[in-house]
C-alpha positions as a printed Julia matrix, in Angstrom:
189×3 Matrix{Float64}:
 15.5    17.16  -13.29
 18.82   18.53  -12.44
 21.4    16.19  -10.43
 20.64   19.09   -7.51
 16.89   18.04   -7.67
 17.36   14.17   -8.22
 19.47   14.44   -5.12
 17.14   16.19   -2.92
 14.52   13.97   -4.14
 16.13   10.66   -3.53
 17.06   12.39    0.55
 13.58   12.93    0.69
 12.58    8.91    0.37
 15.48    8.03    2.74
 13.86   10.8     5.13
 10.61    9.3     4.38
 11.89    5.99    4.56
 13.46    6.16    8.21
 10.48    7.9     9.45
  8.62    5.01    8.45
  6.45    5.67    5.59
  7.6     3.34    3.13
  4.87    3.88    0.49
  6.05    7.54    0.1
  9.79    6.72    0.19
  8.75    4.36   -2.58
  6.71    7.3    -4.5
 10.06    9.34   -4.01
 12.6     6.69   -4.95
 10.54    6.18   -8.28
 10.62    9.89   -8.88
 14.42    9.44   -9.05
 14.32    6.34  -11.27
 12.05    7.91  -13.91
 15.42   10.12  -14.48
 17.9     8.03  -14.12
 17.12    4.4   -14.08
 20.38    3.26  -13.03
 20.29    5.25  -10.3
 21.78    2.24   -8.05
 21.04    3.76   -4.4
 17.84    4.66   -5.17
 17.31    1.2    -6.93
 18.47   -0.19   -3.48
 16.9     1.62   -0.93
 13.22    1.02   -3.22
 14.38   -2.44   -2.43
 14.5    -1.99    1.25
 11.24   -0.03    1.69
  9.61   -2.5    -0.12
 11.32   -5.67    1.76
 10.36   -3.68    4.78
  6.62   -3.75    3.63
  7.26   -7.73    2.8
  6.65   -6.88   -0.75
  9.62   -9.27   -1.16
  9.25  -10.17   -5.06
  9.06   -6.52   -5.99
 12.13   -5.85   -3.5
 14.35   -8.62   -5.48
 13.49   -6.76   -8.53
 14.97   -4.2    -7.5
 17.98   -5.67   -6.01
 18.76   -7.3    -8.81
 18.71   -4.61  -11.37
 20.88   -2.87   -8.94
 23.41   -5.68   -9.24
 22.87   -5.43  -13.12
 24.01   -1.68  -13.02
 26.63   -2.54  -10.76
 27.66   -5.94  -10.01
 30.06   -4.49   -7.59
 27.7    -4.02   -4.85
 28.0    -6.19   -1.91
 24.71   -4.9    -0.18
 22.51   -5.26   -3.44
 23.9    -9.16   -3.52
 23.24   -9.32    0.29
 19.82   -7.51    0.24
 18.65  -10.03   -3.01
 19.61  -13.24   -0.69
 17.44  -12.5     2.26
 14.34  -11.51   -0.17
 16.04  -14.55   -1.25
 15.23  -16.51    1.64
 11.91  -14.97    2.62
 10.93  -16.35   -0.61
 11.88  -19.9     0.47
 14.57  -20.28   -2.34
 17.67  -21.02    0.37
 19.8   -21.53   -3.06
 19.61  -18.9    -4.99
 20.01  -16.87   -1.48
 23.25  -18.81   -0.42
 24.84  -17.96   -4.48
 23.98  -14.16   -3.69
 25.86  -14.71   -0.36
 28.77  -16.4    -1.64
 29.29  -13.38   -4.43
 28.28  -10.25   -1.21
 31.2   -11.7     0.42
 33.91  -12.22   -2.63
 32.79   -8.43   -2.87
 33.16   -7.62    1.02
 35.31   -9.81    2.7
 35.65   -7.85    6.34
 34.79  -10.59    8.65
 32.5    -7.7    10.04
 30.5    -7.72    6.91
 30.44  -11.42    7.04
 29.22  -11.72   10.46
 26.84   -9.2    10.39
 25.19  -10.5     7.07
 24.97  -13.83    9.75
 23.39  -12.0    12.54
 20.9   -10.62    9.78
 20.25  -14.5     8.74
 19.52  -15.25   12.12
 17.15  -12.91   12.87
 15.4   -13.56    9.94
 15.5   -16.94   10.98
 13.89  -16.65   13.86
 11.07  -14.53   12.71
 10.21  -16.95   10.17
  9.97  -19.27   12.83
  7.56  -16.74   14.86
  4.98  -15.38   12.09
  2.25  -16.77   12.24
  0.87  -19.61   10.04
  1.68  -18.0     7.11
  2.93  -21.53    6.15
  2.54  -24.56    7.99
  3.91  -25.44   11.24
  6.77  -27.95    9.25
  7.18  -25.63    6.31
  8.35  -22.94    8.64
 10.55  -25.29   10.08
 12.2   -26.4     7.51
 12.51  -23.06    5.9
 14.45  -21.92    9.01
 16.85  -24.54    9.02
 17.91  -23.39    5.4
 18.08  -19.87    6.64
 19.97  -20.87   10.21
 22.5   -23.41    8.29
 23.35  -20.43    5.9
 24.17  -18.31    8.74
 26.03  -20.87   10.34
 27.78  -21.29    7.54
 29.17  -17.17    7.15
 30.3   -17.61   10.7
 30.84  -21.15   12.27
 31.4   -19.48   16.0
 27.93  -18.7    15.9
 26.77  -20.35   19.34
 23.14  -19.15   18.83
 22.5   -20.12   15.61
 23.85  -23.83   16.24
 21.27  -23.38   19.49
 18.77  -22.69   17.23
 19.35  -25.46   14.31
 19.5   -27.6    17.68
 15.71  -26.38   18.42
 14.76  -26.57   14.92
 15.55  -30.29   14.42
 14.14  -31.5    17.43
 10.59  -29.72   15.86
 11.35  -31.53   13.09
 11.9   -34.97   14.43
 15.73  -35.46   13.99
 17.55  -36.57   17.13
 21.08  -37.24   15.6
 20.93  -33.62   14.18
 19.55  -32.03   17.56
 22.1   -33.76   19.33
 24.9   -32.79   16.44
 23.95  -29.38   16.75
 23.74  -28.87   20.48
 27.27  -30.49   21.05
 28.46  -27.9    18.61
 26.51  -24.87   20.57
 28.28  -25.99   23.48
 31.4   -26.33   22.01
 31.09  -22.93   21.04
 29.93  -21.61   23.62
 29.97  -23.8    27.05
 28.23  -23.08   30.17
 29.6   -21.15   32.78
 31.11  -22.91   35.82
């Protein structure tokens, strides 16, 4: 496949991909990879179609071989930590993080890798019962302290680790984390 092809066929999965059709983004994305396996945007948006379909394990796969063809690149770090954290492995996510901002340190980047966090954050907590009602809990306060931690001004996200102990039974820490919500952000007059 010439570089003209593998070109046009990686544009066709992120065409395919933004309209939605993630399996045949996917289909096109591997087309690329059978001819160049270290194709690193192609390795990365596979990833992302596949994160998008919540085929999460597969999707860290692939963000990590990106970072193993280039260890340069902040998204593939980022990208790993949330599969990261859908996995329930706050850790290994929050070591991803640390090294996706060494490589990107615009507070931008940093803050919008927390708003990501967040969100994710409050989907887990929204779901379903695809774990139990404490599990999910729990699992969000991992995902809502790390994105507390990339950006301590983060009114919401204190708000929420407020909401989150309180499910989980821990006064002092609703009551640590609401103070610091309202420090952040206090109520209008």
């Amino acid at each position: 496949m010439s570089k003209k092809l593998l070109f046009a066929a990686f544009n066709d999965g992120v065409s395919l991909s933004m309209a939605g059709n993630h399996e045949a983004a996917i289909i096109a994305f591997d087309k690329v990879l059978a001819v160049d396996p270290k194709h690193v945007p192609a390795l990365t948006a596979k990833g992302a179609s596949l994160a998008t379909l919540e085929r999460f394990e597969a999707a860290l796969r692939c963000f990590e071989r990106a970072i193993e063809v280039d260890p340069s690149e902040a998204e593939a770090h980022r990208d790993a930590a949330l599969c990261q954290l859908e996995l329930g492995e706050p850790e290994a996510a929050a070591q991803l993080l640390q090294r996706a901002m060494q490589l990107n340190p615009t507070p931008g980047y940093r803050e919008g890798a927390a708003v990501q966090i967040y969100n994710l954050g409050n989907a887990l907590l929204t779901r379903g019962s695809r774990r139990p009602d404490k599990a999910r809990y729990r699992q969000a306060r991992h995902v809502f302290e790390l994105a507390l931690n990339l950006s301590p001004g983060y009114a919401e996200c204190a708000r929420a680790l407020a909401d989150v102990w309180e499910h989980l039974g821990d006064s002092a820490q609703r009551e640590h984390y609401a103070q610091l919500a309202t420090r952040l952000r206090p109520a209008p007059a």
